[in-house]
N, C-alpha and C positions, 0 to 999 in steps of 0.2 A: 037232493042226493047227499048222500055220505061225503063228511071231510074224517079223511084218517090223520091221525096225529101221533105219535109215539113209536116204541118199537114194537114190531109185529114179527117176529123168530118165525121163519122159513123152519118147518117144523117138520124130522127128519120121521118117514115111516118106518115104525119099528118091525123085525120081521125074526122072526125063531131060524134055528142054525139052520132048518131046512128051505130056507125062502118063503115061507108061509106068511103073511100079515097076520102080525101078535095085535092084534086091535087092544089089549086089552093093555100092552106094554104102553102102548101108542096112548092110550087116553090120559094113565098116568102121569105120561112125563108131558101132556096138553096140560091135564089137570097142576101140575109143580111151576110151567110158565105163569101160569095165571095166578099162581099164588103168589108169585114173587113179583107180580106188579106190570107184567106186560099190558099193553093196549090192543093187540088183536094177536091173530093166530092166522099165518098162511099155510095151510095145509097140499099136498100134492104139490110142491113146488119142483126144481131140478131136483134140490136138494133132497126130496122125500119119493124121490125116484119114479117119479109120474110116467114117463115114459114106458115103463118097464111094467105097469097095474094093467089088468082088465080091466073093465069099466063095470064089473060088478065088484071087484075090490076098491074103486076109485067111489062109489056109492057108499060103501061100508065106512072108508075112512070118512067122509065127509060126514055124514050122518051121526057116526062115533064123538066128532068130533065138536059138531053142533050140541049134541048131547050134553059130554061133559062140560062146555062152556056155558053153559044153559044158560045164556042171553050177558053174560059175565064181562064179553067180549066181539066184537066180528070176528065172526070165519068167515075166512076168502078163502078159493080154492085155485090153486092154479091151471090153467088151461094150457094145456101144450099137445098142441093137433098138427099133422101132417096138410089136410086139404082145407078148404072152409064149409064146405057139408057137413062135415063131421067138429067141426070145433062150434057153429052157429048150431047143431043138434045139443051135444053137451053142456056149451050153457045153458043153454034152456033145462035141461036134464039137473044138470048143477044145482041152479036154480030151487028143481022140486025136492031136491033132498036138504036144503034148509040152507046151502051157502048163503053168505051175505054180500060177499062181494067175487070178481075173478082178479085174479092175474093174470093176466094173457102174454102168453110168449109170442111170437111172430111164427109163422110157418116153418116147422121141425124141417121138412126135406126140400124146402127149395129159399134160394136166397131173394126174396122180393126185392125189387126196385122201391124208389121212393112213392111213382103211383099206385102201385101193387100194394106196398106196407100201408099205403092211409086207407086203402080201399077196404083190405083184412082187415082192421082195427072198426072201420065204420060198420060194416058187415055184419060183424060179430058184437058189437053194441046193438043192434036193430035185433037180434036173436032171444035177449031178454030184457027185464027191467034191471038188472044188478049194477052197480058201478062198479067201474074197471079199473084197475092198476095195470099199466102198458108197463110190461116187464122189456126194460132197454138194457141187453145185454148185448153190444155187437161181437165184442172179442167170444165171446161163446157163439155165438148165432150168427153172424155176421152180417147181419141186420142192422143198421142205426135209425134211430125214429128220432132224425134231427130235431132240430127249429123249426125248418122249413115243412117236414113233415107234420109239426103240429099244428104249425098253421092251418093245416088240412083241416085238423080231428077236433078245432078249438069249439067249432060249432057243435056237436057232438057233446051233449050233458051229461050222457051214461060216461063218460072217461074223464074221469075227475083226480085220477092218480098218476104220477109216472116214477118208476126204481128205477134211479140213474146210475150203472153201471158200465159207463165207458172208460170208468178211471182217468177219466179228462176232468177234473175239479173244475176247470172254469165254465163247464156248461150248465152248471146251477148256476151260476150270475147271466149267464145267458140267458134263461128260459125267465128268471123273475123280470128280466130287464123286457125278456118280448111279451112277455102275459100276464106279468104283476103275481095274482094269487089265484090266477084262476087254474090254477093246479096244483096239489098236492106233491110238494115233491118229495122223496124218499130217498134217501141214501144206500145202493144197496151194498156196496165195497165192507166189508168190516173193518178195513186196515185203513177206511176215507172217513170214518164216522167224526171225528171231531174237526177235522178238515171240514168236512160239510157242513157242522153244526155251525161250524163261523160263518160259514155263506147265508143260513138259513133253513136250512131245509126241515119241513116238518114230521119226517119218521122216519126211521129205519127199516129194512128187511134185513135179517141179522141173520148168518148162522150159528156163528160161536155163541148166540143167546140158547141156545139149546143145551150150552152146554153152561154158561154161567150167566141165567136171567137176572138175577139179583145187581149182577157187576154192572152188567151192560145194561139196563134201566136207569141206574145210578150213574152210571156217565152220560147216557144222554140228559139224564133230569141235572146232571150238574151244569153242561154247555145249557140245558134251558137257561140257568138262573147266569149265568155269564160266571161260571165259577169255574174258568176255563185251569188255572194252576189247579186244584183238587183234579180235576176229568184230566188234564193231562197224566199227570201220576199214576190216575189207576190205568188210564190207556195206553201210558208207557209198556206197563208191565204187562200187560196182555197182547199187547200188539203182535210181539213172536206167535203166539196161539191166532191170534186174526190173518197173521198171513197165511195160515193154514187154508180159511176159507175161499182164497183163491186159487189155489191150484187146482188141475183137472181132476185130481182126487179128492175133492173136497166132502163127498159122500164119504168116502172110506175115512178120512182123520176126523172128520166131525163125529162121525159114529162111535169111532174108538174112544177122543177124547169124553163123550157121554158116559162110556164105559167103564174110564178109569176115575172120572170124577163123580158119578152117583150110581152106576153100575148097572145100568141101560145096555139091551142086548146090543151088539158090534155089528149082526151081521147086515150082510147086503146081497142083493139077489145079485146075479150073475148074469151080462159076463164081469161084472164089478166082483173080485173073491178079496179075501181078508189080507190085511196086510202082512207081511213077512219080511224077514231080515235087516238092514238098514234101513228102513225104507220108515217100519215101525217101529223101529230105534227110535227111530228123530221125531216121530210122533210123541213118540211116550217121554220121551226127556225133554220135547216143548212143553209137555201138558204138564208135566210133575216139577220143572222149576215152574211156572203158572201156578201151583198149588203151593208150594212153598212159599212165592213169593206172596200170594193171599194171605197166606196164614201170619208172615210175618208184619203185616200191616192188619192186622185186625185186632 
């Protein structure tokens, strides 16, 4: 099975002012992560507005995206399904359009129990051969795919990832102390990333890499080498921009700040609509002192 390792940018679907998917915007800025040194590409995530695709535009971007990565990197694509019918079809589906790996959310419309969550997870591994990233986001989903939970799934060789996003830092000392290395653990916080690099953890899901891959490569590869005083500095001054990717807007200011930093279309299907008033004030004056202050340390 796959061990992932590095940052892999939650990779935002581009789409023209009419809601349309721009595939073509979208490969571009796949193609610009991978130049500047990413380790994979998770494509269809929250972030790339999966919920909101057909699944003949969720074949297109996957595809697309395979494509341009043309063996450069893993694509994984995220899975985020209401029933388990329909999420153990799509992997498999996923699967033949060239994904490499999934991301799997927990059940969109209901809150599973702890026996319910290892059942989904095992479920949905039996559906194809691809290895899994167990996307752990409770405060969005409110879902937790404890400890205890893994204990479930350990047996279970297709799930070989987990994106820890409970914003509880001490559960990455937790899971190494119950499992050693038999999982791949991921940072997915942006404003936890060097926080986590000190625990250990071996990659990121990032979304402000979308917006500055070069940076955000460079500070995980500086906490790799324990060059924690440099990664603090640049993480200092990005960190206002990372908190961005927490909030429930985090589609609309990621998109924007794309926008104003290499001039990547903004929009977002609906009912997500563009930002206005204060709201895109504070976007644009986190992201343009963010650029200032880059520029003034380069």
């Amino acid at each position: 099975m796959a061990i992932w390792k590095g940052v892999f940018p939650a990779v935002t679907t581009k789409l023209t002012q009419e809601g349309e998917v721009d595939l073509e915007a979208t490969k571009l800025s796949i193609d610009r992560l991978i130049t500047n040194g990413v380790s994979g590409v998770v494509v269809l995530p929250m972030l790339g507005e999966n919920a909101s695709m057909s699944l003949a535009e969720r074949e297109s971007i996957i595809r697309a995206a395979v494509d341009v990565a043309a063996g450069r990197v893993p694509v994984l694509s995220g899975l985020a399904e209401i029933t388990l019918e329909n999420a153990k079809k799509n992997a498999a589906l996923y699967e033949s359009f060239g994904a490499q790996g999934l991301m799997v959310f927990p059940s969109l419309g209901y809150k599973t129990d702890p026996r319910e969550t290892a059942h989904w997870y095992k479920e949905i591994a039996s559906a194809s051969k691809l290895p899994i990233m167990i996307y752990n986001n409770p405060i969005a989903y409110g879902v937790d795919v404890t400890v205890d939970i893994l204990h479930e799934l350990v047996d279970t060789p297709e799930i070989v990832c987990i994106k820890e996003e409970t914003g509880d830092i001490r559960r990455v000392t937790d899971m190494y102390n119950a499992f050693g290395d038999r999982f791949s653990i991921f940072c997915g916080v942006d404003d936890l990333i060097v926080e986590s690099c000190s625990l250990g953890v071996t990659g990121w899901v990032s979304g402000m890499t979308n917006v500055w891959p070069d940076e955000c490569v460079q500070i995980f590869k500086l906490c790799a080498e324990n060059k924690y005083p440099e990664a603090r500095k640049l993480y200092r001054l990005l960190t206002p921009s990372f908190h961005l990717d927490t909030h429930v807007k985090l589609v609309q200011y990621i998109k924007l700040a794309e926008q104003l930093v290499y001039g990547a279309p903004e929009w977002t299907r609906a009912p997500r609509l563009p930002l206005v008033g204060a709201e895109r004030e504070m976007v644009v004056n986190t992201i343009q002192a963010a650029i200032k202050g880059l520029k003034a340390i380069k």
